[in-house]
N, C-alpha and C positions, 0 to 999 in steps of 0.2 A: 543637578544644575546649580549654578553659584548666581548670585543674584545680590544686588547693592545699588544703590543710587537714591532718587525719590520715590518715597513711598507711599506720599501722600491722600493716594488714592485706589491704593490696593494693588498699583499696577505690576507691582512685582513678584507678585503673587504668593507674599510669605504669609498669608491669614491677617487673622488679629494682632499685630505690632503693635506697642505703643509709638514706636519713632517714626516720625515723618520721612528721617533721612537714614538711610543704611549707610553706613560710610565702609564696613569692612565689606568682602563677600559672605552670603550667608545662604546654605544651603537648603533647597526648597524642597521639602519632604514631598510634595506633590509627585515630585517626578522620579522618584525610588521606584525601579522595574519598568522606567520609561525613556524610551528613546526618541530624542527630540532632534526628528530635521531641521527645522531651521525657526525661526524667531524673529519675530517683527514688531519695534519702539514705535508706538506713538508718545505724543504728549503726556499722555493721563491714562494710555493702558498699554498692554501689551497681547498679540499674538503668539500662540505656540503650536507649531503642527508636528505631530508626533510622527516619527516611522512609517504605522501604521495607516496614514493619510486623513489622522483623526485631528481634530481641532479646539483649541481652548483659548478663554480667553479671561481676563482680568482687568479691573481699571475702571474706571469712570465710565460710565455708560448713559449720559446727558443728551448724546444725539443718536444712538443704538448703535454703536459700534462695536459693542461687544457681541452684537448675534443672536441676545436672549432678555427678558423682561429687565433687571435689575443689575446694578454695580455689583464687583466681587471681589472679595479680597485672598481668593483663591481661584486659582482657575475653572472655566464651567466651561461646559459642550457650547461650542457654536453651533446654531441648530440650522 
């Protein structure tokens, strides 16, 4: 999966970046052997639900939106 934009908050799920802003595409090691139905932008995170009907999430997690105790700046299980 290729992934660029603001980064500011992990939401794009590349790890520890120093850059706020990805301007090129940059490819997310996360998802090596993984097949991503479909993907869902908020503001400050992102959804990704896998094939499998498995679920992750990234980004700011200020009102639990992510599904799980803390922000990530990789993707984690929606629980």
């Amino acid at each position: 999966m290729l992934c660029w934009g603001n980064a500011s908050f992990g939401q794009l799920g590349l790890g520890g970046i120093d850059e706020e802003i990805v301007l090129e595409p940059r490819k997310s090691d996360f998802f090596i052997n993984k097949k991503v139905r479909d993907v869902g932008c908020g503001l400050r995170h992102t959804v990704f639900v896998l094939h499998d009907g498995t679920v992750y999430t990234c980004g700011c997690n200020d009102l639990g939106q992510l599904g799980h105790e803390k922000s990530r700046k990789k993707p984690g299980p929606y629980i």
